[in-house]
Jmol script that loads the backbone (N, CA, C; Angstrom):
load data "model"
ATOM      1  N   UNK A   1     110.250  93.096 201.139  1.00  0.00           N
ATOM      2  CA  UNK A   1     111.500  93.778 201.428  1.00  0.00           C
ATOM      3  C   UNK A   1     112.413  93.791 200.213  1.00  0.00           C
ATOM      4  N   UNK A   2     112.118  92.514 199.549  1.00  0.00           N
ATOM      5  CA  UNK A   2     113.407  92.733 198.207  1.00  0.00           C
ATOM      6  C   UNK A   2     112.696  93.651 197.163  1.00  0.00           C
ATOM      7  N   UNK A   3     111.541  94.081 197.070  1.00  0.00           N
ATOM      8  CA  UNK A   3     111.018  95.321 196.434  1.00  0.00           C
ATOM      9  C   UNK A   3     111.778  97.006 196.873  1.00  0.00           C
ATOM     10  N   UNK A   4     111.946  96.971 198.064  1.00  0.00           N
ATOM     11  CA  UNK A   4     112.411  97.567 198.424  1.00  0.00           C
ATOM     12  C   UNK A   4     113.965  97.643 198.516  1.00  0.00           C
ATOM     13  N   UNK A   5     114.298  96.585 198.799  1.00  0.00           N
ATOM     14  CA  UNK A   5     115.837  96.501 198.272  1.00  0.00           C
ATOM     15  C   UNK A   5     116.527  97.214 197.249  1.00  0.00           C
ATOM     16  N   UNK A   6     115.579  96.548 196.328  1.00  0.00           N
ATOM     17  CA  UNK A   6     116.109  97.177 194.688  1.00  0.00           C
ATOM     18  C   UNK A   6     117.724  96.852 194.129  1.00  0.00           C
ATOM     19  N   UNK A   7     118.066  95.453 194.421  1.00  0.00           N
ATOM     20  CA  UNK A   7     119.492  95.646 194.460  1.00  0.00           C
ATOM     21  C   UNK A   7     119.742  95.322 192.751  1.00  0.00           C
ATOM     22  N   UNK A   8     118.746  94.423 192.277  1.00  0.00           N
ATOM     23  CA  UNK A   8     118.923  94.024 191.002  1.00  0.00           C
ATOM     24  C   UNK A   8     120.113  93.603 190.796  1.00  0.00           C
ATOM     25  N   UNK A   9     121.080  92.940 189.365  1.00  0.00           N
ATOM     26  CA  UNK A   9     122.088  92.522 189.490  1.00  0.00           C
ATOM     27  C   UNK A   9     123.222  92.492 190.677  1.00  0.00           C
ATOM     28  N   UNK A  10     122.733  92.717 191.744  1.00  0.00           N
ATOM     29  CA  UNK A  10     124.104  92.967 192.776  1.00  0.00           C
ATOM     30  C   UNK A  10     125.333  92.220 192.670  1.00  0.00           C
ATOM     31  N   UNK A  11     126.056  92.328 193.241  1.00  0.00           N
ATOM     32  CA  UNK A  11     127.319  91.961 193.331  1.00  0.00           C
ATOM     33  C   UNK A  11     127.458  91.018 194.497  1.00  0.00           C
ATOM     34  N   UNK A  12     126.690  90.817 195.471  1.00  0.00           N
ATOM     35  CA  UNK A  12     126.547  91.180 196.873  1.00  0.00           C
ATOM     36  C   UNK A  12     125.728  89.838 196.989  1.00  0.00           C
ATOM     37  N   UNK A  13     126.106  88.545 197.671  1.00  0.00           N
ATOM     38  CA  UNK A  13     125.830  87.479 197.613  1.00  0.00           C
ATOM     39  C   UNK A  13     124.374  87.403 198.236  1.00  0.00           C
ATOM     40  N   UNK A  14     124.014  85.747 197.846  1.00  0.00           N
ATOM     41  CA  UNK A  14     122.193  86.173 198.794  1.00  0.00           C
ATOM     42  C   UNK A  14     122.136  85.856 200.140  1.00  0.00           C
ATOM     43  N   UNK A  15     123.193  85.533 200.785  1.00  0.00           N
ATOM     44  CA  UNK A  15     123.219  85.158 202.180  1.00  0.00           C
ATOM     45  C   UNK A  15     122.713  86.595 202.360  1.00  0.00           C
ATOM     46  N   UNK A  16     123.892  87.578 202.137  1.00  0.00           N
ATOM     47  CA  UNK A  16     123.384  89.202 202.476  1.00  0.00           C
ATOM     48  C   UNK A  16     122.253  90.089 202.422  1.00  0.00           C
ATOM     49  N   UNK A  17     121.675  89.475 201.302  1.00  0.00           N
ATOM     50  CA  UNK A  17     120.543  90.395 200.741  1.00  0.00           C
ATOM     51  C   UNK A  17     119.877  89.794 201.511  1.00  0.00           C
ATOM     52  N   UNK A  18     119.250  88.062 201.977  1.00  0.00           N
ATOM     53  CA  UNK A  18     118.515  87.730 203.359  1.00  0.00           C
ATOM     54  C   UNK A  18     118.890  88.306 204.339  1.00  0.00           C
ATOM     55  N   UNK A  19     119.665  87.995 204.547  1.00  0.00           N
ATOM     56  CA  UNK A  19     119.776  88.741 205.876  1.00  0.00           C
ATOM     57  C   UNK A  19     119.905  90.389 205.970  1.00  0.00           C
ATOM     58  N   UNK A  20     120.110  90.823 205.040  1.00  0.00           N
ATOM     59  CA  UNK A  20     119.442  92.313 205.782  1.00  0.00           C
ATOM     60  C   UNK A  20     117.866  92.664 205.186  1.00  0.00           C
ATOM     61  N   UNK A  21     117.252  91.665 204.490  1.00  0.00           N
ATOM     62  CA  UNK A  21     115.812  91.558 204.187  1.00  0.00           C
ATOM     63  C   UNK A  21     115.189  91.287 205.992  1.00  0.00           C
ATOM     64  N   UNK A  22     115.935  90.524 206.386  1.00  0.00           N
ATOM     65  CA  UNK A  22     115.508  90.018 207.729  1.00  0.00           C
ATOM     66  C   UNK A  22     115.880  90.914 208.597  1.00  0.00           C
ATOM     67  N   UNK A  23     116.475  91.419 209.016  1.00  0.00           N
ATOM     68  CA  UNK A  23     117.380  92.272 209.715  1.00  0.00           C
ATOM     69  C   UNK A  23     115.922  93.933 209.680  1.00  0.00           C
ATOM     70  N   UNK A  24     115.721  93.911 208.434  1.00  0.00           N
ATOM     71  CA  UNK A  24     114.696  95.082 208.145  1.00  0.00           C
ATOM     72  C   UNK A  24     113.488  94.874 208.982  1.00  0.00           C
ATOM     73  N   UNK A  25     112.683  93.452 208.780  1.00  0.00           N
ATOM     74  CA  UNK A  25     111.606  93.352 209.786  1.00  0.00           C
ATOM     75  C   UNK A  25     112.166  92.661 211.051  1.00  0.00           C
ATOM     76  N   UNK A  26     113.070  92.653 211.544  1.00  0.00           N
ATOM     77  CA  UNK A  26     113.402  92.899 213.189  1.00  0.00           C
ATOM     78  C   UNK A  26     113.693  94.231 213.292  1.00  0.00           C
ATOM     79  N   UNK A  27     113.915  95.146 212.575  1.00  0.00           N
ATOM     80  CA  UNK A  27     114.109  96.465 212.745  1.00  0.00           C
ATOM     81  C   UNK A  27     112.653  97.178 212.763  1.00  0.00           C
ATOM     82  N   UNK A  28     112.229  96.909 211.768  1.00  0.00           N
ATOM     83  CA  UNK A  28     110.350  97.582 211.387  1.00  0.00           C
ATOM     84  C   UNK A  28     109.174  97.104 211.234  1.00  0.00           C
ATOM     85  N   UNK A  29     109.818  95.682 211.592  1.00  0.00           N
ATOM     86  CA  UNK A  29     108.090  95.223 211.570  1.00  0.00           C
ATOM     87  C   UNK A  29     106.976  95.539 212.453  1.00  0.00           C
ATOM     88  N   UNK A  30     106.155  95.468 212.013  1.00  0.00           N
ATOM     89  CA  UNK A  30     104.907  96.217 212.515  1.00  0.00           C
ATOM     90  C   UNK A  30     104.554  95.212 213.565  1.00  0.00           C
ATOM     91  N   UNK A  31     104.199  94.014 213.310  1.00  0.00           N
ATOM     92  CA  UNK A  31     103.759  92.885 214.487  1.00  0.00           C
ATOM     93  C   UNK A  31     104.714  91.471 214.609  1.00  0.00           C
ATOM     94  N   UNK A  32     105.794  91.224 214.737  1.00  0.00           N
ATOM     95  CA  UNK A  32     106.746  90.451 214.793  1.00  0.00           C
ATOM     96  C   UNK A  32     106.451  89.756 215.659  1.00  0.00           C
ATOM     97  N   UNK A  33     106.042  90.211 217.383  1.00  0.00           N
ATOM     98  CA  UNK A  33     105.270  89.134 218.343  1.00  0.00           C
ATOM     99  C   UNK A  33     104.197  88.772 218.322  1.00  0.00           C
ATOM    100  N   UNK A  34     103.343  89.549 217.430  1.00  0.00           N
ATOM    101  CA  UNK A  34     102.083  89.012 216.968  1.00  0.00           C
ATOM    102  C   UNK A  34     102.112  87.599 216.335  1.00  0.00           C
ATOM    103  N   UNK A  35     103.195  87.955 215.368  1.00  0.00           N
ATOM    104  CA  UNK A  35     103.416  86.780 213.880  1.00  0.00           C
ATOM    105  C   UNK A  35     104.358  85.686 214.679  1.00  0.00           C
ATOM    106  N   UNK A  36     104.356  85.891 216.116  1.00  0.00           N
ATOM    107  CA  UNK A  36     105.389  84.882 216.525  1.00  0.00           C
ATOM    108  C   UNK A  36     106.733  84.783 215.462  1.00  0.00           C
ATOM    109  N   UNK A  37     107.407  85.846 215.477  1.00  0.00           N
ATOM    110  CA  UNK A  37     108.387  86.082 214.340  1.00  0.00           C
ATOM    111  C   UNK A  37     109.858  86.518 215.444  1.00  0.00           C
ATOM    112  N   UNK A  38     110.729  85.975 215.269  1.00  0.00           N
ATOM    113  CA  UNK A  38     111.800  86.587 216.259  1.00  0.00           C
ATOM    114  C   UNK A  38     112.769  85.790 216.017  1.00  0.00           C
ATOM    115  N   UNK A  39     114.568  86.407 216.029  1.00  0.00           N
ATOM    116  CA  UNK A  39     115.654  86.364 215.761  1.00  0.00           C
ATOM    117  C   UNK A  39     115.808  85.276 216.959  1.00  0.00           C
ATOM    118  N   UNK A  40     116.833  83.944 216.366  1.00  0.00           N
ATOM    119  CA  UNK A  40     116.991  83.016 217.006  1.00  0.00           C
ATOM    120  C   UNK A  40     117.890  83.007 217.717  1.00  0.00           C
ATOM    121  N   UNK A  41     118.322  82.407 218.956  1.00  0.00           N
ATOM    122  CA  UNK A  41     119.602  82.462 220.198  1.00  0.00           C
ATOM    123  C   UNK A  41     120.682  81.489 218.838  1.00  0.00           C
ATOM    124  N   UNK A  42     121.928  81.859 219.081  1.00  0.00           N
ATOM    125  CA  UNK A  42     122.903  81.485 218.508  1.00  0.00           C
ATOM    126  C   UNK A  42     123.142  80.450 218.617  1.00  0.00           C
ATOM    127  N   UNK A  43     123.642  79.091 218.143  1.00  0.00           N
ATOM    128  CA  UNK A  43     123.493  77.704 218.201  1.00  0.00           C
ATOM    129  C   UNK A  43     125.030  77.455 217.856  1.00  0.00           C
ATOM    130  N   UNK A  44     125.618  76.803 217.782  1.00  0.00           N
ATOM    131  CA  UNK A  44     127.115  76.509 217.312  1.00  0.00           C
ATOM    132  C   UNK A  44     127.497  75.656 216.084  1.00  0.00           C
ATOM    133  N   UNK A  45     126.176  75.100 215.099  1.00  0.00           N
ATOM    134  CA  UNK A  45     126.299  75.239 213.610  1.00  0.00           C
ATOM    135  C   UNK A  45     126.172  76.397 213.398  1.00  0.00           C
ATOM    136  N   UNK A  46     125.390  77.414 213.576  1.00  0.00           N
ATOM    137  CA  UNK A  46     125.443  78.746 212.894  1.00  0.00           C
ATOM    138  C   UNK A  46     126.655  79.180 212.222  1.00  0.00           C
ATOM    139  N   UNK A  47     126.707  79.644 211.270  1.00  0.00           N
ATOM    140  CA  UNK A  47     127.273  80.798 210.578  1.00  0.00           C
ATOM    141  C   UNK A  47     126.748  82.131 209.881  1.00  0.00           C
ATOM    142  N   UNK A  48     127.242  83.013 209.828  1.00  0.00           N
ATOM    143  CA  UNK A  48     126.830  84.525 209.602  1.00  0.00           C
ATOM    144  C   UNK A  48     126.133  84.085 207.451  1.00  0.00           C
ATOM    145  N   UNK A  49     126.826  83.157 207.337  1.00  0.00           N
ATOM    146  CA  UNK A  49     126.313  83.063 206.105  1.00  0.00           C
ATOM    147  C   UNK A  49     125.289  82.035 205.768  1.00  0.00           C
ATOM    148  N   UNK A  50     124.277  81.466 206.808  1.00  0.00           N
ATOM    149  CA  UNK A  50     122.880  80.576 206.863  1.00  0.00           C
ATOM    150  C   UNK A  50     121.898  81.909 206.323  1.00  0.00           C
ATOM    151  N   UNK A  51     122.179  83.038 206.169  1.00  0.00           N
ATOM    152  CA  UNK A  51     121.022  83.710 205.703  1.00  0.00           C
ATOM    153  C   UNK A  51     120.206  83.816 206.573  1.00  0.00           C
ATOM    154  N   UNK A  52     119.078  84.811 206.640  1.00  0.00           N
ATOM    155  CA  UNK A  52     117.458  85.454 207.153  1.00  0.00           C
ATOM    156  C   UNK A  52     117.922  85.215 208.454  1.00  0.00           C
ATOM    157  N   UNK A  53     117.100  84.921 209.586  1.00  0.00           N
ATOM    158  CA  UNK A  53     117.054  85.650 210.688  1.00  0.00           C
ATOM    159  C   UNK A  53     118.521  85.049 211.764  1.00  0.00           C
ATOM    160  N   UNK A  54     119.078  83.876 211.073  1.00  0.00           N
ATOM    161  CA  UNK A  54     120.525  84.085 211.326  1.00  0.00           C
ATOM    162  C   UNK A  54     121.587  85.064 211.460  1.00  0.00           C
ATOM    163  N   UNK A  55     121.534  85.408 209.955  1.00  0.00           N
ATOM    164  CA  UNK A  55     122.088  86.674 209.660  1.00  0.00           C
ATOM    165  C   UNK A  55     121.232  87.862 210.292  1.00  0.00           C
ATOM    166  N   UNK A  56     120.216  87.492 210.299  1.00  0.00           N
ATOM    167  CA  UNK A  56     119.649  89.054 210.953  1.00  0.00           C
ATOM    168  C   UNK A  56     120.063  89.331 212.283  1.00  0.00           C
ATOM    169  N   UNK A  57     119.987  88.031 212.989  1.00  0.00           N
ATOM    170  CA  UNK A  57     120.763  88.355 214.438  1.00  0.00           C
ATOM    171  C   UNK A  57     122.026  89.165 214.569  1.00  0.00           C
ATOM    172  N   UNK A  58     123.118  88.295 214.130  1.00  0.00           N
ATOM    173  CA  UNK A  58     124.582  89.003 213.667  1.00  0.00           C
ATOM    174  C   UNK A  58     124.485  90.522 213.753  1.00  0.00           C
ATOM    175  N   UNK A  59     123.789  91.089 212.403  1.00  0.00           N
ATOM    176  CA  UNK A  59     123.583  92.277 211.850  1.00  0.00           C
ATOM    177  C   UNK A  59     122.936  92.898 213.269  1.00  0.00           C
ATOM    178  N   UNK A  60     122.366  92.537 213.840  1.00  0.00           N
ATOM    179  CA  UNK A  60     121.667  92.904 214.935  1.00  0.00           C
ATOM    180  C   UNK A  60     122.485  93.977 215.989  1.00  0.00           C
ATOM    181  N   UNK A  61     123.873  92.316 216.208  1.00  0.00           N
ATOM    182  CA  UNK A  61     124.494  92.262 217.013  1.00  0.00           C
ATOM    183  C   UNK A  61     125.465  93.526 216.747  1.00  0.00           C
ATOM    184  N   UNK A  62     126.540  93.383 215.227  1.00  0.00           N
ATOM    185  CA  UNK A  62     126.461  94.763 214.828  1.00  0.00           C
ATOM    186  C   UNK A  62     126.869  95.998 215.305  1.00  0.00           C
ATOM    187  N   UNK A  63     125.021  96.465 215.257  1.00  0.00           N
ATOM    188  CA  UNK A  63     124.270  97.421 214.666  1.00  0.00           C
ATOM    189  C   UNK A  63     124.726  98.219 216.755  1.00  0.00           C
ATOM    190  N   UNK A  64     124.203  97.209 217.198  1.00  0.00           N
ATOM    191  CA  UNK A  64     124.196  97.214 218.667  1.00  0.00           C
ATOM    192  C   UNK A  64     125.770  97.834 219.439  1.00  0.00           C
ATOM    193  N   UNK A  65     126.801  96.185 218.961  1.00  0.00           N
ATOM    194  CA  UNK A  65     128.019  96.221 219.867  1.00  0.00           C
ATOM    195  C   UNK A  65     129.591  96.862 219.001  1.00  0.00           C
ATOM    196  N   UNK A  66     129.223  97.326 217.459  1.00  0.00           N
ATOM    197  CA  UNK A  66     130.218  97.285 216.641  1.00  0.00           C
ATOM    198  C   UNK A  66     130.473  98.968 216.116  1.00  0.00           C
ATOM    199  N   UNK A  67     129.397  99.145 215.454  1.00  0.00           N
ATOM    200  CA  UNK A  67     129.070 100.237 215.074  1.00  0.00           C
ATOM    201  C   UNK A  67     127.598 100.544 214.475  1.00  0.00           C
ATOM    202  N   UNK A  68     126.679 101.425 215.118  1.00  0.00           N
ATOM    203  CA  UNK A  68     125.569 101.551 214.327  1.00  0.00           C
ATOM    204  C   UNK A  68     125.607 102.404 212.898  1.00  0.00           C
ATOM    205  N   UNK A  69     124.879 102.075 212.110  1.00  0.00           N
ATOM    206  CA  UNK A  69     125.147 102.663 210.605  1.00  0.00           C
ATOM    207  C   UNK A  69     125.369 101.794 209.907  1.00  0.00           C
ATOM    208  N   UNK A  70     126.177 100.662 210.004  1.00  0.00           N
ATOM    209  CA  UNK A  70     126.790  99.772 209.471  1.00  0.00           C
ATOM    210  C   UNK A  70     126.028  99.126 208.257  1.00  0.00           C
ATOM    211  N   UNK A  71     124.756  98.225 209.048  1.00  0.00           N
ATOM    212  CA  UNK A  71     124.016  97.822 207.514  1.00  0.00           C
ATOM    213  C   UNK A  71     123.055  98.425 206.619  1.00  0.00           C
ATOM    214  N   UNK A  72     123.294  99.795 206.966  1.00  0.00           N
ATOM    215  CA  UNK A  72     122.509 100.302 206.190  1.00  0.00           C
ATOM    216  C   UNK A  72     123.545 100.646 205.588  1.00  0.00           C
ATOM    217  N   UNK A  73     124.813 101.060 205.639  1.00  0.00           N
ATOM    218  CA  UNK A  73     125.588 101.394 204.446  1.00  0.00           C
ATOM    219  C   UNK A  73     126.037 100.254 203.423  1.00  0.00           C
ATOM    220  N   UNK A  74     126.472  98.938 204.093  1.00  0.00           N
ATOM    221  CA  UNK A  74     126.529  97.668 203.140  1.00  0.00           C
ATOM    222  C   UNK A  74     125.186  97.854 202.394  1.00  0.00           C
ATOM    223  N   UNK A  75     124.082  98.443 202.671  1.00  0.00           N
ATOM    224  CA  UNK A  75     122.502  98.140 201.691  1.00  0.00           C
ATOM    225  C   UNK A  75     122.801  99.231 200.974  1.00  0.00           C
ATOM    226  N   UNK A  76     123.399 100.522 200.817  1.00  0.00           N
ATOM    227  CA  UNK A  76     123.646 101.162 200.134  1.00  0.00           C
ATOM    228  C   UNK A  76     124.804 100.671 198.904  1.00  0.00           C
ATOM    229  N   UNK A  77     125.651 100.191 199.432  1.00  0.00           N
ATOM    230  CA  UNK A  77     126.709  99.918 198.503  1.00  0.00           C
ATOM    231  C   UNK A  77     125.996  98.600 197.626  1.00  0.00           C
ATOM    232  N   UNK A  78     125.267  97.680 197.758  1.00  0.00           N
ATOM    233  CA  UNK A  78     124.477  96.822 197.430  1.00  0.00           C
ATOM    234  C   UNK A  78     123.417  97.412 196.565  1.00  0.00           C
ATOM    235  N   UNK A  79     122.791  98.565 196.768  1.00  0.00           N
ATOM    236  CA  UNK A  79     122.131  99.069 196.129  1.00  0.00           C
ATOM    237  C   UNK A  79     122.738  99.962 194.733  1.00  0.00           C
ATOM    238  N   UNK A  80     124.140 100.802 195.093  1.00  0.00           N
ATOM    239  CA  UNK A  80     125.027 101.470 193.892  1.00  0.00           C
ATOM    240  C   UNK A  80     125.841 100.296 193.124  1.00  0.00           C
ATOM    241  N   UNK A  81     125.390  98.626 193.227  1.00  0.00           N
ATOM    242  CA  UNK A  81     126.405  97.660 192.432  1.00  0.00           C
ATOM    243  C   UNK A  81     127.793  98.236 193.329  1.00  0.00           C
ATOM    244  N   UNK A  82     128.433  98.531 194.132  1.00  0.00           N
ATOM    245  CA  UNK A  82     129.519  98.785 194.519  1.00  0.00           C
ATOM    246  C   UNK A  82     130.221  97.570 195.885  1.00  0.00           C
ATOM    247  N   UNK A  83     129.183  97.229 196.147  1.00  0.00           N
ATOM    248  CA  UNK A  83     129.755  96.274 197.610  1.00  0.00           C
ATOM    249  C   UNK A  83     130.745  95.279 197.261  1.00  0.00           C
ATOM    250  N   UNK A  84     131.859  95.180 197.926  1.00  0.00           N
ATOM    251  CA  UNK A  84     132.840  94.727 198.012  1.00  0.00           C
ATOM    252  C   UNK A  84     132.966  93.844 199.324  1.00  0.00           C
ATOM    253  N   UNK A  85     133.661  92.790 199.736  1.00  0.00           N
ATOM    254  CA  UNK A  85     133.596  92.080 200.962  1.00  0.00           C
ATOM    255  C   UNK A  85     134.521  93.048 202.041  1.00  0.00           C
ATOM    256  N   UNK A  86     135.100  93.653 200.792  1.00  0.00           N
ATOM    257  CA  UNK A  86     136.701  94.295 201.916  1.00  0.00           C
ATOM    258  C   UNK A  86     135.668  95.438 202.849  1.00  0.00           C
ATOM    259  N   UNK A  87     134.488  95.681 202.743  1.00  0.00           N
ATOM    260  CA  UNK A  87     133.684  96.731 203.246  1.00  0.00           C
ATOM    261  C   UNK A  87     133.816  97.057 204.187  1.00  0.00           C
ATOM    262  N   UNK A  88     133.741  95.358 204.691  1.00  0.00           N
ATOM    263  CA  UNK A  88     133.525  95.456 206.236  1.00  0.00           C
ATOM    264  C   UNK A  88     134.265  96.073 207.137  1.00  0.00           C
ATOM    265  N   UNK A  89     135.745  95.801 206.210  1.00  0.00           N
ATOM    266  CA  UNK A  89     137.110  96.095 207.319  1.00  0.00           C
ATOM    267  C   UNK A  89     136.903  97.673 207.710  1.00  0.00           C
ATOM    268  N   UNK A  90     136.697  98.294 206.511  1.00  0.00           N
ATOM    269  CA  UNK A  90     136.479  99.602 206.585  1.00  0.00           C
ATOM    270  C   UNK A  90     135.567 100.201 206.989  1.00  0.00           C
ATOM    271  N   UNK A  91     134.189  99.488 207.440  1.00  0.00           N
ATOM    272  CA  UNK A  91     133.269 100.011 208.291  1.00  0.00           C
ATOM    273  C   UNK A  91     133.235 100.174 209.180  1.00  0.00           C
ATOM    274  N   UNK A  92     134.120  98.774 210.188  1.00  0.00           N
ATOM    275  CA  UNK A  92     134.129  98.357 211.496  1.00  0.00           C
ATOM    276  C   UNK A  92     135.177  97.671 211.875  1.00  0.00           C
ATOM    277  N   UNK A  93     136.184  98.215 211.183  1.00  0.00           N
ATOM    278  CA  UNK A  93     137.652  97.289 211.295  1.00  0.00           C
ATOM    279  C   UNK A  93     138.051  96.031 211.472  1.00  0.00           C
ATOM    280  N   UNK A  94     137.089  95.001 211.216  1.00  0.00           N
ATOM    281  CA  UNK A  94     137.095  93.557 210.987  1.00  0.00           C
ATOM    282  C   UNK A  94     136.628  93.202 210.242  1.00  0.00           C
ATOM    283  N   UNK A  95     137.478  91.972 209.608  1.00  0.00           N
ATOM    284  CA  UNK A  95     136.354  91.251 208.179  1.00  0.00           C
ATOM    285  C   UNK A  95     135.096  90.516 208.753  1.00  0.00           C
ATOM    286  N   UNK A  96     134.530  89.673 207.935  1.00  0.00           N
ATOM    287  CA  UNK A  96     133.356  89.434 208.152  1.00  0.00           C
ATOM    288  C   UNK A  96     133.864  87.912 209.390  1.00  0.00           C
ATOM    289  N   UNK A  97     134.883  87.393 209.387  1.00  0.00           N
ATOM    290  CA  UNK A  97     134.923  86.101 210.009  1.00  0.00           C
ATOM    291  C   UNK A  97     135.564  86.710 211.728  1.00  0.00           C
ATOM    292  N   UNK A  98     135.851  87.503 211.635  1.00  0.00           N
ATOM    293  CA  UNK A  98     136.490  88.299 212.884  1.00  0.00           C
ATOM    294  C   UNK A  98     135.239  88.963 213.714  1.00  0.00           C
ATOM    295  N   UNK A  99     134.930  89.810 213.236  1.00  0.00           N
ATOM    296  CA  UNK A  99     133.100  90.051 213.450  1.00  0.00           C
ATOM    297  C   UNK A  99     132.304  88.983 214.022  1.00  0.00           C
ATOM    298  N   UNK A 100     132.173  88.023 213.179  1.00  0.00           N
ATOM    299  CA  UNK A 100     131.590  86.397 213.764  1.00  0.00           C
ATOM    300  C   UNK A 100     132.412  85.835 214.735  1.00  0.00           C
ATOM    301  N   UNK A 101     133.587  85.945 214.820  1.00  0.00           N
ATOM    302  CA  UNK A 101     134.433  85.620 215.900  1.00  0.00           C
ATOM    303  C   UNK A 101     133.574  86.235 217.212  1.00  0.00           C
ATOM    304  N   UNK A 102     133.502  87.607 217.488  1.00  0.00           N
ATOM    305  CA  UNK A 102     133.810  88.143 218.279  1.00  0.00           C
ATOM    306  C   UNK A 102     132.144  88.101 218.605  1.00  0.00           C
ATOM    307  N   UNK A 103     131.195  87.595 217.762  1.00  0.00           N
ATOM    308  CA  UNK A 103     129.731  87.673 218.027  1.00  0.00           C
ATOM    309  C   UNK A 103     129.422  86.166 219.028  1.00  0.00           C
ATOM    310  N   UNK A 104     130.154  85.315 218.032  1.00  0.00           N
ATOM    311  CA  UNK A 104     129.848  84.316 219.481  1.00  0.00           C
ATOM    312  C   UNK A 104     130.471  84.262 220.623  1.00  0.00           C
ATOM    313  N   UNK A 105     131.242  85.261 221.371  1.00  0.00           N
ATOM    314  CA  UNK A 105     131.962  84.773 222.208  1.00  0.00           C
ATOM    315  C   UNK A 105     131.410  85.743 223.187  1.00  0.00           C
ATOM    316  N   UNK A 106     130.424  86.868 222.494  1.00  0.00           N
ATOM    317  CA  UNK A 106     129.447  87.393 223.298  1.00  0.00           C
ATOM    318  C   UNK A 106     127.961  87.539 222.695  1.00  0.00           C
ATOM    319  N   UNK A 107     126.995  87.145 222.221  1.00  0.00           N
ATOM    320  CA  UNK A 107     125.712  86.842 221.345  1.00  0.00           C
ATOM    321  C   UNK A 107     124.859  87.815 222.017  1.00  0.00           C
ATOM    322  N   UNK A 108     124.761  88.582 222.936  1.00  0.00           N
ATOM    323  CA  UNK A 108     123.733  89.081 223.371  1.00  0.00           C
ATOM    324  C   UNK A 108     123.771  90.068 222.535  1.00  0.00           C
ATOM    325  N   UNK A 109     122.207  90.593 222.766  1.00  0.00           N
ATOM    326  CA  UNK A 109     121.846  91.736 222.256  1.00  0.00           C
ATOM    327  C   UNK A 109     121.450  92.417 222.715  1.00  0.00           C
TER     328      UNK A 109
END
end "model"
wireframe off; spacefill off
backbone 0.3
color backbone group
């Protein structure tokens, strides 16, 4: 997936780039229940910034209850060197800790 990424120097921390590496094969993987591979129930150490299928959940969650489009445009701006944290506000009108707020207080997907 980080072949595909292509983010090279990013700007764009590696919690992010895992987790939407992860986020990609819960989206496209070909055999995920095969590989016994699957996004974990939310735990209350978690944070959106543990990376891979942590973060992939979140992003999940998202994609689902927030706005769809969303991480594929943070992978775009990640990909033009342009991503900024303020992104978020402007994607989905919450920063990233408000978002996480509002993910555990409903986790489903």
């Amino acid at each position: 997936m980080h072949i595909v990424q292509d983010y090279g120097r990013s700007v764009g921390p590696g919690w992010l780039t895992e987790g939407i590496a992860d986020y990609a094969r819960y989206k496209f993987g070909v055999d995920n229940a095969g590989a016994k591979w699957t996004l974990p129930d939310l735990k209350p150490e978690h944070t959106y910034k543990n990376s891979y299928r942590i973060t992939a959940r979140f992003f999940a969650w998202i994609e689902k209850n927030v706005k769809a489009g969303t991480i594929k445009a943070v992978d775009a701006l990640l990909r033009d060197h342009s991503y900024k944290p303020e992104i978020w506000v402007t994607l989905t009108g919450k920063d990233l800790d408000g978002l996480w707020a509002d993910y555990v207080k409903n986790p489903q997907l």
